[in-house]
The first five atom37 places (N, CA, C, CB, O) and aatype in JSON, in Angstrom:
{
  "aatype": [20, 20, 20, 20, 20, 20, 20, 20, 20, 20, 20, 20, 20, 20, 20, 20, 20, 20, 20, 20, 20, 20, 20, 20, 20, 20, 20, 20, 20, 20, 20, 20, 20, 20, 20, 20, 20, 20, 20, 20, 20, 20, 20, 20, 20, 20, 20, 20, 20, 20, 20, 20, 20, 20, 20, 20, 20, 20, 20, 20, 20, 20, 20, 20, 20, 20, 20, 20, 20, 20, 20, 20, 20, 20, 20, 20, 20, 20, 20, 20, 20, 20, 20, 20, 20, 20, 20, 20, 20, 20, 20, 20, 20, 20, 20, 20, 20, 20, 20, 20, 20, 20],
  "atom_mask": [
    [1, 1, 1, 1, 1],
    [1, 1, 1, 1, 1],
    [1, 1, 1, 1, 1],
    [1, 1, 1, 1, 1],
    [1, 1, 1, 1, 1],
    [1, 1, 1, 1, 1],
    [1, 1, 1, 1, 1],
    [1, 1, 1, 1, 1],
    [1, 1, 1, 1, 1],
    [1, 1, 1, 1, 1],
    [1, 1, 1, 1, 1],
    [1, 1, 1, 1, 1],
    [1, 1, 1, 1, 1],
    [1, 1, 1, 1, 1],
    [1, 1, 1, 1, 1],
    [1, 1, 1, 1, 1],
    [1, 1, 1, 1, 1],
    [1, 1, 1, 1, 1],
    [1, 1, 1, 1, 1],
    [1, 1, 1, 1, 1],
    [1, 1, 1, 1, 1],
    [1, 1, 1, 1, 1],
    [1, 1, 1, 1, 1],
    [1, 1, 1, 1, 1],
    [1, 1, 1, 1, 1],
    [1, 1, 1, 1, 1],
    [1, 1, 1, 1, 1],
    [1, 1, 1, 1, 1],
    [1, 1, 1, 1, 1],
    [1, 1, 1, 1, 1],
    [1, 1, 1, 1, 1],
    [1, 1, 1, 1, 1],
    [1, 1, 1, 1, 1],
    [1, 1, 1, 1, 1],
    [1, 1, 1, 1, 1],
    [1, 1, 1, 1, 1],
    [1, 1, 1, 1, 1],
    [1, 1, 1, 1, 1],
    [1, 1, 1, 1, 1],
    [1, 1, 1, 1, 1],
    [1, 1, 1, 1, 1],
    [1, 1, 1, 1, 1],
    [1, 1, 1, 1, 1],
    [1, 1, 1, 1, 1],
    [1, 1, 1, 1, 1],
    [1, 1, 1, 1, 1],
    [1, 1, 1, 1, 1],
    [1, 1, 1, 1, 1],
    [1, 1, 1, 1, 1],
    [1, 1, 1, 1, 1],
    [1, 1, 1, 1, 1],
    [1, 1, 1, 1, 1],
    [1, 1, 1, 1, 1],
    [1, 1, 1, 1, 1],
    [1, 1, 1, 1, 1],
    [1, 1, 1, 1, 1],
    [1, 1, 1, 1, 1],
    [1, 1, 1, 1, 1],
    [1, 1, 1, 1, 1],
    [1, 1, 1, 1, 1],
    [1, 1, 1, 1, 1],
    [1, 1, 1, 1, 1],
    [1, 1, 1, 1, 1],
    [1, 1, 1, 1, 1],
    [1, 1, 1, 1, 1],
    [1, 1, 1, 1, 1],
    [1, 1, 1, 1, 1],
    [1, 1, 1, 1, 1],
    [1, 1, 1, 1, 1],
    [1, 1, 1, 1, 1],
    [1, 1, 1, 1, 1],
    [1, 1, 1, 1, 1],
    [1, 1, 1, 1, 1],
    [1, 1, 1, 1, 1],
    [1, 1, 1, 1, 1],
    [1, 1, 1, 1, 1],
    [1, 1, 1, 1, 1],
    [1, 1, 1, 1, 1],
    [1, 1, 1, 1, 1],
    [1, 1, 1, 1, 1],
    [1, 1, 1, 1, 1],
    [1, 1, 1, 1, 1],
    [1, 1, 1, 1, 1],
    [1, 1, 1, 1, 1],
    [1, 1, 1, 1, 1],
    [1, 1, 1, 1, 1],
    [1, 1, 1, 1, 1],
    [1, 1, 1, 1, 1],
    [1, 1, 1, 1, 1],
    [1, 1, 1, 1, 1],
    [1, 1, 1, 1, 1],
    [1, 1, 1, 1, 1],
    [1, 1, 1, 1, 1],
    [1, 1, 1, 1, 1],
    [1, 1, 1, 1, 1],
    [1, 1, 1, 1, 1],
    [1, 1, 1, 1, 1],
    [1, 1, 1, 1, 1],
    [1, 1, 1, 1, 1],
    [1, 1, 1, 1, 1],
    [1, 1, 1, 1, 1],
    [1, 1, 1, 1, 1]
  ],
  "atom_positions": [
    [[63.42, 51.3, -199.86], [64.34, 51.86, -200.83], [64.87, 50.73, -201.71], [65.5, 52.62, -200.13], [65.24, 49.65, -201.25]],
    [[64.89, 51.03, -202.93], [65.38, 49.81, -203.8], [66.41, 50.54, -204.75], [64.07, 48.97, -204.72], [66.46, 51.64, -205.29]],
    [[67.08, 49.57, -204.72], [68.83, 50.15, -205.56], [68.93, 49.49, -206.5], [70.41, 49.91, -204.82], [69.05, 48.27, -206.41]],
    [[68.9, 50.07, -207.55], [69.01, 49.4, -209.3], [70.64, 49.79, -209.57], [67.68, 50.45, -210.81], [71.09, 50.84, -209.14]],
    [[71.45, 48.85, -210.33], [71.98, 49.2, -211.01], [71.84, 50.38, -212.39], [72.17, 48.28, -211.04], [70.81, 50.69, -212.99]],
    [[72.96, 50.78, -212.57], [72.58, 51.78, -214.13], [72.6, 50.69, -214.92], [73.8, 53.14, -214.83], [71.78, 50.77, -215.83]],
    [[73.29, 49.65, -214.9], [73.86, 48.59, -216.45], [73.26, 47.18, -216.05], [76.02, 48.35, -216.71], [73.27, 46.67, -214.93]],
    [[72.68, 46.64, -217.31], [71.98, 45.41, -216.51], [72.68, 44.45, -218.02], [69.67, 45.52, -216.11], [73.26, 45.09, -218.91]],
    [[72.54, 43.26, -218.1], [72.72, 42.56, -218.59], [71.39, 41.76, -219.14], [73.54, 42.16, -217.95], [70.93, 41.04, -218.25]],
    [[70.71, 41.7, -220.27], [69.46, 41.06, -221.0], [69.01, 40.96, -222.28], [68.56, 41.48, -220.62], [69.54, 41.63, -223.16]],
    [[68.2, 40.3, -222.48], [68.14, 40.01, -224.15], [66.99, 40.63, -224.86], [68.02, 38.41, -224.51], [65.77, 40.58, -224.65]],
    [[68.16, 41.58, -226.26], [67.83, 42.02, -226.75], [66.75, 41.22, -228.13], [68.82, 42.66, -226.73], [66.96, 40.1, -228.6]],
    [[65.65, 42.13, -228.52], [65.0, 41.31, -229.04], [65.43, 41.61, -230.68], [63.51, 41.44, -228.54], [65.43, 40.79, -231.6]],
    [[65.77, 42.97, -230.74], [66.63, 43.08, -232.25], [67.93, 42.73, -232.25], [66.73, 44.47, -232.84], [68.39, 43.02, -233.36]],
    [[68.76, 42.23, -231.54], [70.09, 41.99, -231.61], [69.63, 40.2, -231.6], [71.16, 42.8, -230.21], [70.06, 39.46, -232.48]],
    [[69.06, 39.89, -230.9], [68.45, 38.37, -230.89], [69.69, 37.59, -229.71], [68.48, 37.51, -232.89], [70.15, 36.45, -229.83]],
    [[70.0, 38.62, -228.61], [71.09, 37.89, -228.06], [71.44, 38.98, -226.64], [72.48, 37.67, -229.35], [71.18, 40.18, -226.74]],
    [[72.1, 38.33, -225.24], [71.42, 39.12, -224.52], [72.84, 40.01, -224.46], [70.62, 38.47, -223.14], [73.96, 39.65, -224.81]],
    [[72.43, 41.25, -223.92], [73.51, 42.49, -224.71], [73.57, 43.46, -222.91], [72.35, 43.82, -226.7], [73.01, 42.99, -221.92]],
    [[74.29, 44.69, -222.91], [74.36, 45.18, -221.75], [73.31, 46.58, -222.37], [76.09, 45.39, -221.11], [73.3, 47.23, -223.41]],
    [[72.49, 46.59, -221.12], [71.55, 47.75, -221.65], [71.74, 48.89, -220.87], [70.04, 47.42, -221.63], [72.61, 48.72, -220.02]],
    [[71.17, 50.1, -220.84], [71.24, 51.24, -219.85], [70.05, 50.85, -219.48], [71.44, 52.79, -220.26], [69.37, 50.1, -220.18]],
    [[69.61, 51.39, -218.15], [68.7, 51.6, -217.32], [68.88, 53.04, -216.69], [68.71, 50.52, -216.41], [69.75, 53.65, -216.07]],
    [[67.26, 53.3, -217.29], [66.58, 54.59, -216.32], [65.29, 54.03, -216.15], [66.45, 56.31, -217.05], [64.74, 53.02, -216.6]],
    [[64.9, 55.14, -215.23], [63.23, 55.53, -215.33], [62.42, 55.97, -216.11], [62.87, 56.24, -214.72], [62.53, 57.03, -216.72]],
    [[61.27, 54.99, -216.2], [60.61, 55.84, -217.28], [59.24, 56.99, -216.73], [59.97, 54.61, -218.44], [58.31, 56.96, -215.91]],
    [[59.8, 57.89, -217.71], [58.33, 59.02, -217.04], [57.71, 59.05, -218.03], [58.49, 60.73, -216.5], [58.11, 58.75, -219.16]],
    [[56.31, 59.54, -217.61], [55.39, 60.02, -218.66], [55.46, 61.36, -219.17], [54.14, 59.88, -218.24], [55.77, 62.38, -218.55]],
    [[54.99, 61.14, -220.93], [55.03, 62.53, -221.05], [54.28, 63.77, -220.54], [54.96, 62.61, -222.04], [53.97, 63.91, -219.36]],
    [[54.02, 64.64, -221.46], [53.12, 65.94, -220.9], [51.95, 65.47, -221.91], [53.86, 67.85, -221.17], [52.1, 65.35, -223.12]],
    [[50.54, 65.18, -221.07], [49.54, 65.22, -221.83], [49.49, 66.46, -222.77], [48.47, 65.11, -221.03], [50.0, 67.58, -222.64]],
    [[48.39, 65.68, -224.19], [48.37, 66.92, -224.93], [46.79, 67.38, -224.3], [48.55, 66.68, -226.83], [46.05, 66.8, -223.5]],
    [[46.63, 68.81, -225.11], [45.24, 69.4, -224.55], [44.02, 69.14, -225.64], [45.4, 71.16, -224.28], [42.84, 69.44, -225.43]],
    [[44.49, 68.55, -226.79], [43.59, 68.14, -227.77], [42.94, 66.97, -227.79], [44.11, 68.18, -228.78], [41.93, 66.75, -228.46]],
    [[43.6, 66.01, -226.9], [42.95, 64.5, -226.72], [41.46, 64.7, -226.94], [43.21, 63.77, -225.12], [41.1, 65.86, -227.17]],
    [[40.67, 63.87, -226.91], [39.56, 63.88, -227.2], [38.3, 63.85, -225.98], [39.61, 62.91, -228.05], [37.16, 64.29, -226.08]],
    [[39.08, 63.06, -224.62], [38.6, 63.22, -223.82], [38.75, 64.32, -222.93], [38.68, 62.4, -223.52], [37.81, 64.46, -222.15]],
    [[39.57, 65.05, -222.86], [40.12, 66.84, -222.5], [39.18, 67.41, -223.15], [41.73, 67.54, -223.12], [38.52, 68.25, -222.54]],
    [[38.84, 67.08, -224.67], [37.87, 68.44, -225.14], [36.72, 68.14, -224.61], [37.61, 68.76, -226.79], [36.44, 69.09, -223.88]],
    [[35.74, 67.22, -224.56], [34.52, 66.6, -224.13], [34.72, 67.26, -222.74], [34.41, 64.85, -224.25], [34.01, 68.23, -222.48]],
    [[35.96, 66.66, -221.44], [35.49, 67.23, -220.39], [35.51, 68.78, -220.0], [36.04, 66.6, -219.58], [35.02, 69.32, -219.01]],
    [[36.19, 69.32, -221.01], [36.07, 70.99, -220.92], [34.8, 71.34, -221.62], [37.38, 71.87, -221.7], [34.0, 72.16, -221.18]],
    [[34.69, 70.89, -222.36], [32.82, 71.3, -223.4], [31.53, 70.88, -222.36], [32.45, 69.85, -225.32], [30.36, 71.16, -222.6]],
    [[31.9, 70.31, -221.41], [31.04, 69.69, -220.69], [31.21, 70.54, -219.34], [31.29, 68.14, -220.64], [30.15, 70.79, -218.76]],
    [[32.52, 71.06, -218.7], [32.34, 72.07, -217.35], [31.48, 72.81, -218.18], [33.77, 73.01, -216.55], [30.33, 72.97, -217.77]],
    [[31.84, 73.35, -219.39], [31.86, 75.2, -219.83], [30.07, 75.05, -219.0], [31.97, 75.87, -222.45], [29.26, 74.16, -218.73]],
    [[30.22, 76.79, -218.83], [29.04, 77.14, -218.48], [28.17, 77.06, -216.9], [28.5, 76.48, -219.36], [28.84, 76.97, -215.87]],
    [[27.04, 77.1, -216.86], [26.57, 76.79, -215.33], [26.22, 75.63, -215.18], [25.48, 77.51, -214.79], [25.82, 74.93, -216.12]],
    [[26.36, 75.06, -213.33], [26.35, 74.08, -213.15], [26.89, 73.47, -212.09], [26.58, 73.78, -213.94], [26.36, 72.68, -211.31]],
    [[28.14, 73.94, -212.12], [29.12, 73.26, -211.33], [29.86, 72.03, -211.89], [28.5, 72.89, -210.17], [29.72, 71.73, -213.08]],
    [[30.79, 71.17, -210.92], [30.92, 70.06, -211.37], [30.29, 68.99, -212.38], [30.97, 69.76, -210.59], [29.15, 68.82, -211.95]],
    [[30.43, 68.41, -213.2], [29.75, 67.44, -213.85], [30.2, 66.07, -213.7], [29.73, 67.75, -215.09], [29.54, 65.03, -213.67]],
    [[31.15, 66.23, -213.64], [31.92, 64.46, -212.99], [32.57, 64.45, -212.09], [32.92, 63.62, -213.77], [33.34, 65.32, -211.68]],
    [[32.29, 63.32, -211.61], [32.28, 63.19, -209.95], [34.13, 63.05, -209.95], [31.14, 61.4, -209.15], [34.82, 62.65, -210.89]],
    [[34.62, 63.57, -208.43], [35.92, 63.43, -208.67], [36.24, 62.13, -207.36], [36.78, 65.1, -208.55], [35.82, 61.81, -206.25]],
    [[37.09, 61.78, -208.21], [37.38, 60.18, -207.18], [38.3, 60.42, -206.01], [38.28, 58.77, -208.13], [39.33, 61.09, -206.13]],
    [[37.95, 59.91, -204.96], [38.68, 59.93, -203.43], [38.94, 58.86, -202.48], [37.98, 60.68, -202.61], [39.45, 58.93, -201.36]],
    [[38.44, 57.7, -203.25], [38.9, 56.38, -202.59], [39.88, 55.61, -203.03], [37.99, 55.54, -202.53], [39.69, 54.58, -203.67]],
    [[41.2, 56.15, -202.68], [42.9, 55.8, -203.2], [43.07, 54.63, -202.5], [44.28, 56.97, -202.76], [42.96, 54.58, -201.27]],
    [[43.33, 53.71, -203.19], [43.94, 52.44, -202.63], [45.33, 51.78, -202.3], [43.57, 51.75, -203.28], [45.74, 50.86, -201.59]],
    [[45.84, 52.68, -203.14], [47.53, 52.04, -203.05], [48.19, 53.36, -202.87], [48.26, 51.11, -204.64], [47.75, 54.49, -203.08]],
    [[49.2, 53.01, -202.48], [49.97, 53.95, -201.56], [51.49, 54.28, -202.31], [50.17, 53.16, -199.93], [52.35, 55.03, -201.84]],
    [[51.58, 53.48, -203.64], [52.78, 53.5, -204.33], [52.5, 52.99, -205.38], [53.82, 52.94, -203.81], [51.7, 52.06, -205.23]],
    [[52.93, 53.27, -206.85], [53.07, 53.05, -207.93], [54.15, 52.01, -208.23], [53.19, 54.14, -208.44], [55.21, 51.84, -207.63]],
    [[53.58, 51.21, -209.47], [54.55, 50.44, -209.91], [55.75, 50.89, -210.77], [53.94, 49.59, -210.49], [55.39, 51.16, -211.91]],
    [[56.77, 51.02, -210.61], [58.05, 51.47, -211.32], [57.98, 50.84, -212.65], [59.42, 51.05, -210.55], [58.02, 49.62, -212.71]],
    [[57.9, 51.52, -213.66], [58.61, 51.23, -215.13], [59.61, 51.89, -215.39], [57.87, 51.47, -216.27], [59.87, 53.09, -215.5]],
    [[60.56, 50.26, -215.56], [62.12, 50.81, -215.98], [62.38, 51.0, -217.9], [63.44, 49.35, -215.27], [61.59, 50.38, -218.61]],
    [[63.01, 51.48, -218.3], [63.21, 51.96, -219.29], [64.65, 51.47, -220.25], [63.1, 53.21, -218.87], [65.41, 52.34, -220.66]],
    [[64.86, 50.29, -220.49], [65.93, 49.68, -221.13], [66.75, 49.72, -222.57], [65.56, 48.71, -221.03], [66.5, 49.14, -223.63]],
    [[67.63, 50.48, -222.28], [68.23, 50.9, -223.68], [69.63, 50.05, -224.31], [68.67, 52.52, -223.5], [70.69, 50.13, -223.7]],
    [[69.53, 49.22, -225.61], [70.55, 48.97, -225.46], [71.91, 49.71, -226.41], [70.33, 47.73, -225.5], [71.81, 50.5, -227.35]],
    [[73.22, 49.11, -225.76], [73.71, 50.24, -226.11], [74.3, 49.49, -227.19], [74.53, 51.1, -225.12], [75.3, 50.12, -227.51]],
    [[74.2, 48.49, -227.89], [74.98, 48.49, -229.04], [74.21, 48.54, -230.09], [75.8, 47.48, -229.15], [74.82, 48.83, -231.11]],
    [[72.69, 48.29, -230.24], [71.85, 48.89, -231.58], [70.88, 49.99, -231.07], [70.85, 47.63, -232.42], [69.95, 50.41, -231.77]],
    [[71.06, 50.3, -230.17], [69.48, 51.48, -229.3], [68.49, 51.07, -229.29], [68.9, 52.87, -229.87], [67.64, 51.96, -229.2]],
    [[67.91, 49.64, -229.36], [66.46, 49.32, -229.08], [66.18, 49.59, -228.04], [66.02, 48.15, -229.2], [67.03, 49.74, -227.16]],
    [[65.19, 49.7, -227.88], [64.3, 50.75, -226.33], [63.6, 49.55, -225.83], [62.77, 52.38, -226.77], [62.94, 49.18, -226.81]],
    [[63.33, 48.56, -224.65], [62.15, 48.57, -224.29], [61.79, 48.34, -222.9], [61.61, 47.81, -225.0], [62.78, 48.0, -222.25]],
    [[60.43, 48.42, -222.04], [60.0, 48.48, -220.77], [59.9, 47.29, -220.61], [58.93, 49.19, -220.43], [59.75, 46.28, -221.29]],
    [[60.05, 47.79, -218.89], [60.17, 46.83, -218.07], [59.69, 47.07, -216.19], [61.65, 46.51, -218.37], [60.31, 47.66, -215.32]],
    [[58.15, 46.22, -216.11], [57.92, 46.83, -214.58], [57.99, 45.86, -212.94], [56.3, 47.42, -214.71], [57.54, 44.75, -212.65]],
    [[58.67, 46.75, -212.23], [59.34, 45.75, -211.29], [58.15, 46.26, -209.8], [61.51, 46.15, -211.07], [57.38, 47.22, -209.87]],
    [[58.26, 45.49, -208.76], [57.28, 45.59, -207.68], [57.33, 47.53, -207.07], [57.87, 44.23, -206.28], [58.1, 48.48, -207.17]],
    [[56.27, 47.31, -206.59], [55.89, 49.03, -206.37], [56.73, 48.93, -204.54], [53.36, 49.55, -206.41], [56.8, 48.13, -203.61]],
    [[57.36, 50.66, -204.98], [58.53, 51.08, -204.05], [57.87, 52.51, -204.36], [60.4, 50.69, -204.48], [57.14, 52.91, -205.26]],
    [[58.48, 53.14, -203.16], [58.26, 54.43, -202.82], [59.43, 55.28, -203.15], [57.92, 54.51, -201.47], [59.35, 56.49, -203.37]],
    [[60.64, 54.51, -203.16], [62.01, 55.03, -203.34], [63.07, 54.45, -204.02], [62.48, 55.2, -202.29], [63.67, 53.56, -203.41]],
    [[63.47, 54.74, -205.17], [64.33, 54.03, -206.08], [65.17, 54.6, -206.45], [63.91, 53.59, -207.04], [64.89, 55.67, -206.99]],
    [[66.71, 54.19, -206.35], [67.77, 54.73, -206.87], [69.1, 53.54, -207.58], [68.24, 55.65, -205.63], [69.63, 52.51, -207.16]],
    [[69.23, 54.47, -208.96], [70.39, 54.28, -209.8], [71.77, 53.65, -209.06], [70.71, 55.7, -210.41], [72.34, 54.55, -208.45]],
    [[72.38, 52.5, -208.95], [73.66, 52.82, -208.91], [74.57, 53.17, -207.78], [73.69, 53.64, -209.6], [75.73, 53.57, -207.64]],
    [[73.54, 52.85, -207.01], [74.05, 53.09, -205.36], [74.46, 51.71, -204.7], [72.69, 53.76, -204.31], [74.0, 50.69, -205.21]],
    [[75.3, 51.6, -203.6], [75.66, 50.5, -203.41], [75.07, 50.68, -202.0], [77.1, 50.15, -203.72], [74.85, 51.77, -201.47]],
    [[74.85, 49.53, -201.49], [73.47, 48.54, -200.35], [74.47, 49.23, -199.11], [73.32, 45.93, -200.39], [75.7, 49.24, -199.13]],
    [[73.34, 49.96, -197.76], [74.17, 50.6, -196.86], [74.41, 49.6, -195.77], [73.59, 51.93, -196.37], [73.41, 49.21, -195.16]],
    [[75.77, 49.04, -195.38], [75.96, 48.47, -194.23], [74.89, 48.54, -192.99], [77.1, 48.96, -193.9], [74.01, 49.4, -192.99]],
    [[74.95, 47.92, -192.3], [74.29, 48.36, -190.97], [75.34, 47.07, -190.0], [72.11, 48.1, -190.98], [75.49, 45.85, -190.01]],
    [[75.87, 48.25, -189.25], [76.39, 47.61, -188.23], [77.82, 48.44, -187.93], [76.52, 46.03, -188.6], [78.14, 49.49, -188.48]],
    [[78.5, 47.8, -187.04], [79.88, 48.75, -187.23], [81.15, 47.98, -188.24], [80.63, 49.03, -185.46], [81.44, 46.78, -188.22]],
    [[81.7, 48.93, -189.01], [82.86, 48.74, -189.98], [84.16, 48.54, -189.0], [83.04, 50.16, -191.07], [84.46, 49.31, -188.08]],
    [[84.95, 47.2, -189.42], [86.29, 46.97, -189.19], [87.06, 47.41, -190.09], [86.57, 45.79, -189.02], [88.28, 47.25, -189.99]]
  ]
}
């Protein structure tokens, strides 16, 4: 589990100076259906046959690399940023003790 702050402190490349940014996650969008390789591989099932390209099943990694998403907040320049691959990431949470509280 890895715990990001929401607010980070770094330098902006349009402000030219390092500024407090927001932090999220970045997701991907929704593919479109017009890409060029979508139409080819649908023009290519259509019809008899079956399969035409082979589908892949030898997964190697077990977790994705996180791209964070850096906004800053005093001109809105946007830009990424990717940190080591985690299975579990959260905003803004503070680190859980382990042990007993006095």
């Amino acid at each position: 589990m890895v715990s990001i702050p929401k607010e980070r402190r770094t330098f902006c490349k349009k402000c030219k100076k390092h500024t407090v940014q927001k932090v999220t996650q970045y997701k991907r969008g929704k593919a479109t259906t017009t890409a060029q390789g979508a139409r080819r591989y649908a023009a290519k099932q259509k019809g008899f046959g079956g399969q035409t390209k082979e589908i892949f099943h030898k997964k190697a990694k077990t977790a994705k690399k996180v791209a964070l998403r850096l906004e800053c907040k005093t001109c809105k320049c946007k830009k990424q940023m990717a940190i080591k691959r985690t299975k579990h990431l959260e905003f803004g949470e503070k680190k859980k003790n382990i042990g007993p509280q006095y």
